[in-house]
DRENKOLTI-620899 format. One record per residue: residue in three letters; chain; x, y, z of N, C-alpha, C in turn. Coordinates in steps of 0.05 Angstrom, whole numbers, plus 32768, in hexadecimal, padded with zeros to 4 digits. Example, Ala and Ser with C-alpha at 12.3 -4.5 7.8 and 13.67 -1.06 7.14 Angstrom:
<pts>
[pt "ALA","A",[8108,7F8E,809C],[80F6,7FA6,809C],[8108,7FBE,809C]]
[pt "SER","A",[8101,7FD3,808E],[8111,7FEB,808F],[8102,8001,809D]]
</pts>
This chain:
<pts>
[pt "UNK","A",[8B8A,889E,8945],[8B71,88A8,893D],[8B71,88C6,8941]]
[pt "UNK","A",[8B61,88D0,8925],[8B66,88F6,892F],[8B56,88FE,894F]]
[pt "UNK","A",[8B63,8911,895C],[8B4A,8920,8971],[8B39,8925,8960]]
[pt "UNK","A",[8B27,892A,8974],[8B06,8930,896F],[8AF9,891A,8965]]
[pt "UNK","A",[8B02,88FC,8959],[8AED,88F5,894B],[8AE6,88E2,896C]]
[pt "UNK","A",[8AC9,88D7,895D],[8AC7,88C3,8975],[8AD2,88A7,8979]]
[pt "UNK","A",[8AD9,889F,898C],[8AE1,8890,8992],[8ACD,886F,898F]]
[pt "UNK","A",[8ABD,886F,8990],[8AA6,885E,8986],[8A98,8871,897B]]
[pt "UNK","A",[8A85,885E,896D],[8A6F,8863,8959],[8A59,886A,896C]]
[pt "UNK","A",[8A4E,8882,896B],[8A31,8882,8976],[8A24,8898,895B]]
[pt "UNK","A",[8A17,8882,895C],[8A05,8881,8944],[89E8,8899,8946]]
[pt "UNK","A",[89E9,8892,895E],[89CA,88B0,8968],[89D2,88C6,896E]]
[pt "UNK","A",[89F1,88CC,8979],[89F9,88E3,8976],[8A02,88EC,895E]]
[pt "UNK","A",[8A02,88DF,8956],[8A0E,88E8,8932],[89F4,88EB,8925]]
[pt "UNK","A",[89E3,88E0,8929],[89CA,88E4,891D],[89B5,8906,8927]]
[pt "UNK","A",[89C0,8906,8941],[89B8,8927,8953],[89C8,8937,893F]]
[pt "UNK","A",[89E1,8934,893D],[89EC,894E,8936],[89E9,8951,8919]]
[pt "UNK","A",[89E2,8940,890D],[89D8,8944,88E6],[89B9,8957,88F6]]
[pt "UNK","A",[89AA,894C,88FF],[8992,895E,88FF],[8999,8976,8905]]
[pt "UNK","A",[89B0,8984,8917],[89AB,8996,8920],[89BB,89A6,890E]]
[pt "UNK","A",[89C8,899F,8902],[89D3,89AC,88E2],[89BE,89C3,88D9]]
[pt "UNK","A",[89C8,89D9,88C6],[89B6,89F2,88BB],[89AC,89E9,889B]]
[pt "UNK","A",[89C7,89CF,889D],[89BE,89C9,887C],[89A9,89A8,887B]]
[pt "UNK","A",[89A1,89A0,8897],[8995,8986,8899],[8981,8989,888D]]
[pt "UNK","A",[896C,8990,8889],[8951,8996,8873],[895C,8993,885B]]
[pt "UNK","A",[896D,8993,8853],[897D,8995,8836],[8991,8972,8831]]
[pt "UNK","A",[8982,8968,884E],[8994,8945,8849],[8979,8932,8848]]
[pt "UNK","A",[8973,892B,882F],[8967,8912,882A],[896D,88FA,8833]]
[pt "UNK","A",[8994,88ED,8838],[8997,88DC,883B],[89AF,88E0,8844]]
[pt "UNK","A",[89B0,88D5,885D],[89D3,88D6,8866],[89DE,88B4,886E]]
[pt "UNK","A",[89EC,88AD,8860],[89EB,888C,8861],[8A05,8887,8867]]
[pt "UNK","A",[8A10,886E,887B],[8A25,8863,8881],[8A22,884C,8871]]
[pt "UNK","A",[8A3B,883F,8867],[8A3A,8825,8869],[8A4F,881C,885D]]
[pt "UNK","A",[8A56,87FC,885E],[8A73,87F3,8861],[8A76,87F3,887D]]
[pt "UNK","A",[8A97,87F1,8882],[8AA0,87EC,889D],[8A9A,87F6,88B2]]
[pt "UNK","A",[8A8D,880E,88B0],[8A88,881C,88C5],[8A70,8817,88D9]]
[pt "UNK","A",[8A5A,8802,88C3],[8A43,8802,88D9],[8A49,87E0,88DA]]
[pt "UNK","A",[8A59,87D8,88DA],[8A61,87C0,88E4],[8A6F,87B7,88FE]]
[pt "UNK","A",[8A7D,87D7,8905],[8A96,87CF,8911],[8A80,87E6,892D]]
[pt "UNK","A",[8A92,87DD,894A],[8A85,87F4,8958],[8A9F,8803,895A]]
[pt "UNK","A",[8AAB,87FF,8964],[8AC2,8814,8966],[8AD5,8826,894F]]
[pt "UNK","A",[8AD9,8835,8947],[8AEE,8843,8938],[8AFF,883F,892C]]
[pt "UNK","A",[8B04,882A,8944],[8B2D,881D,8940],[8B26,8810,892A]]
[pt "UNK","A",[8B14,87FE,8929],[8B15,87E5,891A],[8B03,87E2,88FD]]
[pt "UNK","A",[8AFE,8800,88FC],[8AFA,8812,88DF],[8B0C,881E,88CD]]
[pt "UNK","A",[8B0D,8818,88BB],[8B1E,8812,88A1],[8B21,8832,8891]]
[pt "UNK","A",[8B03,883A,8890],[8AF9,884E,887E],[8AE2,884B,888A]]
[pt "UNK","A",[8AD1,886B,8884],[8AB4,8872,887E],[8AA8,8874,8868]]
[pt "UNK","A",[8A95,885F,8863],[8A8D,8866,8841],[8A6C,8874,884C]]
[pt "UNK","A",[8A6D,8888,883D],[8A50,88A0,8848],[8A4F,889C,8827]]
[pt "UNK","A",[8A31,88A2,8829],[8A21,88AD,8807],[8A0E,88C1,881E]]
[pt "UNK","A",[8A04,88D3,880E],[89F9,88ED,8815],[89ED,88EE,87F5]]
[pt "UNK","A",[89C7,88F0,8801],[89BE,8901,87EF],[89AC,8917,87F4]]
[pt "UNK","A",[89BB,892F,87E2],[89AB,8944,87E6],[8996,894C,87D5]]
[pt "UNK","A",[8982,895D,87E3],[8972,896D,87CD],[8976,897A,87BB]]
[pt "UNK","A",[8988,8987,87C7],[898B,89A3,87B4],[89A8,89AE,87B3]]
[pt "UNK","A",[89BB,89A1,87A6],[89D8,89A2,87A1],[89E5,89C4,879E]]
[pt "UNK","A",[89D0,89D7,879E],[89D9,89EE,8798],[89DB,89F5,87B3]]
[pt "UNK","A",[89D1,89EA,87CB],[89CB,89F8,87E6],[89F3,89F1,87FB]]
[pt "UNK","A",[89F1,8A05,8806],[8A02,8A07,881C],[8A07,89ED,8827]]
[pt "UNK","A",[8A15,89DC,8822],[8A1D,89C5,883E],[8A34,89C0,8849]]
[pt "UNK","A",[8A41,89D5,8847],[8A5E,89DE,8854],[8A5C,89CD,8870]]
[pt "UNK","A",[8A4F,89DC,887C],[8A42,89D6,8898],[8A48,89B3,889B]]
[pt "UNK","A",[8A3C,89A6,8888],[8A38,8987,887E],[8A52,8981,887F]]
[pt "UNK","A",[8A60,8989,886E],[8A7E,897A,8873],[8A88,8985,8882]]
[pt "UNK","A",[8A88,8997,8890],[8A99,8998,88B4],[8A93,897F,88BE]]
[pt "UNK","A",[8A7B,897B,88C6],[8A6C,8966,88D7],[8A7E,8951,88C6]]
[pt "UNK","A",[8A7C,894C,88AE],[8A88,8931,88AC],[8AAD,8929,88B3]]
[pt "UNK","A",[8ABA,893F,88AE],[8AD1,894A,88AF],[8ADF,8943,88CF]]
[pt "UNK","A",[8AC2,8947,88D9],[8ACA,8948,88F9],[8AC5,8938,890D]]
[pt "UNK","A",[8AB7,891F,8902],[8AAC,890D,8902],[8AAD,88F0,88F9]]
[pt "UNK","A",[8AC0,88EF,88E8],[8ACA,88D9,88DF],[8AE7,88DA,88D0]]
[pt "UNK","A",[8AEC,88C6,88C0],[8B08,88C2,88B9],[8B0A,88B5,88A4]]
[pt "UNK","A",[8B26,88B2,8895],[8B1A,88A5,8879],[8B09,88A5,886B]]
[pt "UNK","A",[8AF9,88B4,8865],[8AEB,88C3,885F],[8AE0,88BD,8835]]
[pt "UNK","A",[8AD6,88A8,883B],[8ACB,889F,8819],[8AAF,88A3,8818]]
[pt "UNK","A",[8AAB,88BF,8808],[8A85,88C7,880C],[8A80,88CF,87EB]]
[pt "UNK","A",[8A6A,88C6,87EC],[8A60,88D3,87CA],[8A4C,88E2,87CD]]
[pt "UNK","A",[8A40,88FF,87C5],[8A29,8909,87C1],[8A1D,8905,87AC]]
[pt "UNK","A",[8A02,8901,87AE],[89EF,8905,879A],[89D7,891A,879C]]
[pt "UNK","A",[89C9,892B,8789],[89B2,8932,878C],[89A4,891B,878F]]
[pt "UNK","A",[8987,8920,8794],[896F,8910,8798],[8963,890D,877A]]
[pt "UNK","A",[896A,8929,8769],[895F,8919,8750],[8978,8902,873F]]
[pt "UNK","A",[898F,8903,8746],[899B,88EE,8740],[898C,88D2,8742]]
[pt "UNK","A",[8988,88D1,8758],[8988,88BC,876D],[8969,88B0,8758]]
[pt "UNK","A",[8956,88BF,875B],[893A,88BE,8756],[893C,88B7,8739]]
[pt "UNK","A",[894E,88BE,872A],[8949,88B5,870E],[8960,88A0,870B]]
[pt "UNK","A",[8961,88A1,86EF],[8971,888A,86FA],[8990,888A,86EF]]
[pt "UNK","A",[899D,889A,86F3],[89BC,88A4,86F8],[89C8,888A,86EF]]
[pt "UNK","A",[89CC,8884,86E0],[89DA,8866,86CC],[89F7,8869,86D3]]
[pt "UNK","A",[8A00,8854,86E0],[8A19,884E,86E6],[8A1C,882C,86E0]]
[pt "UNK","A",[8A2F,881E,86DE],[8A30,880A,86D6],[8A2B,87EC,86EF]]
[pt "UNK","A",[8A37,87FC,8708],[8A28,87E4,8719],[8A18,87EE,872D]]
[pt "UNK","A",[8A08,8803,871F],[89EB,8813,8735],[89E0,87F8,873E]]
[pt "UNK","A",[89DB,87E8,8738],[89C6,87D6,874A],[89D9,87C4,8759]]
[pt "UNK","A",[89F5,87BE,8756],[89FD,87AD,8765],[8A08,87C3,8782]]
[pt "UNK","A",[8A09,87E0,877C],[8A0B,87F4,878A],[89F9,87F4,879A]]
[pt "UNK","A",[89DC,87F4,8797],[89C1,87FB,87A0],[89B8,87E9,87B6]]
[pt "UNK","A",[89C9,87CE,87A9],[89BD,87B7,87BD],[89D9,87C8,87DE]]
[pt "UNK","A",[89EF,87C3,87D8],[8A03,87CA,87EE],[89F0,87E9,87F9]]
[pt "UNK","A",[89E9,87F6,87F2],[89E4,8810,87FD],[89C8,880D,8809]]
[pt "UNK","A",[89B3,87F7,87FD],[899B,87F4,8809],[89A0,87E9,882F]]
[pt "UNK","A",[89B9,87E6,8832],[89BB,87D1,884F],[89D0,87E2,8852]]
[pt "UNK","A",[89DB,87FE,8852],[89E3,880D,8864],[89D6,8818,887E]]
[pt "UNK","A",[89E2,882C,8883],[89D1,8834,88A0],[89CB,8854,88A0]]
[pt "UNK","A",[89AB,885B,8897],[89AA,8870,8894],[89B0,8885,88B2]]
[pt "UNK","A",[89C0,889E,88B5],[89BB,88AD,88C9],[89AC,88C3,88C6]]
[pt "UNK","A",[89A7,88C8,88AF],[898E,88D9,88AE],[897B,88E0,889A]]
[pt "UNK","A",[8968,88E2,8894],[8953,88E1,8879],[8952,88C7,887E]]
[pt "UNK","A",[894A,88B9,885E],[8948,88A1,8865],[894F,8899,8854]]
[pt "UNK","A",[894B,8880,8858],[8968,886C,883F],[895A,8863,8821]]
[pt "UNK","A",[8953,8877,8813],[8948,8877,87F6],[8954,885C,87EC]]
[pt "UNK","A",[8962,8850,87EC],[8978,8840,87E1],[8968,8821,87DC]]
[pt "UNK","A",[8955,8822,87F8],[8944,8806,87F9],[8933,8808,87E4]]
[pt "UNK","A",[8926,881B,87DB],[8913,881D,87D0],[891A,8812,87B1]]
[pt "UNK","A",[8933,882B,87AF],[893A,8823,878E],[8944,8805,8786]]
[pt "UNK","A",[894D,87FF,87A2],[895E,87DD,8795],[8947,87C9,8798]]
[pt "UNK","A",[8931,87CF,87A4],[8919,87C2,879C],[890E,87C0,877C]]
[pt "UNK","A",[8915,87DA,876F],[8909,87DC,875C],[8918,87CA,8741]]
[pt "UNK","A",[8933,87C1,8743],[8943,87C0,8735],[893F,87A3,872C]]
[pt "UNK","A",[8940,879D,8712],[8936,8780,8705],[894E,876D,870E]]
[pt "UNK","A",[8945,8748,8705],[895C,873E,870B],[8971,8743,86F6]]
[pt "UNK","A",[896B,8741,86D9],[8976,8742,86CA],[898D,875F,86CD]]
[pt "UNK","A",[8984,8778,86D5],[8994,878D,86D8],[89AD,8787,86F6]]
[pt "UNK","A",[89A1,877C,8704],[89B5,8770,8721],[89C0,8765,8715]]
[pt "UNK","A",[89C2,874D,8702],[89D7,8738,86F2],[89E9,8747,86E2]]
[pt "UNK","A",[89DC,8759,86DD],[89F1,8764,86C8],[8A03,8776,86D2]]
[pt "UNK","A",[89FB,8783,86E6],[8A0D,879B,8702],[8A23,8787,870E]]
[pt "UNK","A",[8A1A,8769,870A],[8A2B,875D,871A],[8A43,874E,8708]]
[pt "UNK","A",[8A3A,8749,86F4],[8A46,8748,86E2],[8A63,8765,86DE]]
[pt "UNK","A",[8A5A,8779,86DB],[8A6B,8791,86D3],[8A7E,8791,86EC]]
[pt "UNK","A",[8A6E,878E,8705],[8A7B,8784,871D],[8A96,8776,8729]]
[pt "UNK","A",[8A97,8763,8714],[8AA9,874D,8711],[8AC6,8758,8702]]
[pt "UNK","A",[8AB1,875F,86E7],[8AC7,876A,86D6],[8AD6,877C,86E7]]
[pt "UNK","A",[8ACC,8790,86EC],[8ADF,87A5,8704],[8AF1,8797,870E]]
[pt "UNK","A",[8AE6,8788,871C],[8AF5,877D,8730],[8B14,8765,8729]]
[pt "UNK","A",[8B08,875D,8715],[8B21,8750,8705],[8B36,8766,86F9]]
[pt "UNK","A",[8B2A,877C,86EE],[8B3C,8790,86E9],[8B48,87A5,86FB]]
[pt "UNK","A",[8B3C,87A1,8713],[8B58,87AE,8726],[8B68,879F,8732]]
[pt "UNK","A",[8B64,877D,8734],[8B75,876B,8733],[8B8C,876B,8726]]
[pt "UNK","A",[8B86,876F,870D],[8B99,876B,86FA],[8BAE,878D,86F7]]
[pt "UNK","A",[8BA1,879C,86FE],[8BB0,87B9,8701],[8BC4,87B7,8719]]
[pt "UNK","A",[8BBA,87A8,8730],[8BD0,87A8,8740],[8BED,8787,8734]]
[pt "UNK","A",[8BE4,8777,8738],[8BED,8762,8720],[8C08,876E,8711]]
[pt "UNK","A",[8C03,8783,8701],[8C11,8788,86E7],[8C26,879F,86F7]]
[pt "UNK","A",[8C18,87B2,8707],[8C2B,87C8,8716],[8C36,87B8,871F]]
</pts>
């Protein structure tokens, strides 16, 4: 495991040091989830999957990825603005996405994520899960053929 990171998960210290960030006013949403808020210790974490949404994508968050840089490992994060997030940013399995990200673990802002996968019809969840599948048969078959 690199120095510096922690050795267990503590979740409220990690949550102190996003606030005390210059660019924290500028984090709507700082979200864990996947293995990480499953597991307590480090060792037995695979990867970090973070989504981060910001306000205002033009602003400074250098600062932001130190903290994450220095702080975790494996390192699988996506940014979004908030007006992404708020409208509705069409990807093909946003709702089967929405549901996994609504039951992450927010560490700071708050977890927009519940809200939107509330909003999402059944018929649009069937069909995310649907596209879902297909994916998933097709990286089957990519490893398969290599």
């Amino acid at each position: 495991m690199p120095t510096g990171k922690l050795h267990t998960i503590e979740f409220d210290k990690l949550r102190r040091e996003i606030s005390l960030l210059n660019c924290s006013d500028n984090i709507r949403c700082f979200l864990l989830y996947g293995s990480i808020i499953k597991k307590i210790n480090k060792d037995d974490v695979k990867d970090t999957d973070i989504i981060i949404v910001l306000k205002d994508m033009k602003s400074d968050v250098s600062e932001l990825f130190d903290f994450i840089f220095n702080n975790f490992y494996n390192i699988d994060f996506h940014i979004y603005s908030s007006k992404e997030i708020e409208g509705d940013l069409s990807h093909f399995t946003r709702e089967y996405v929405m549901e996994y990200l609504s039951k992450g673990l927010c560490l700071y802002g708050e977890n927009i994520f519940q809200n939107k996968f509330k909003a999402i019809t059944k018929r649009q969840y069937a069909e995310s899960i649907l596209i879902r599948s297909i994916e998933h048969v097709q990286m089957v078959r990519k490893v398969y053929f290599s």
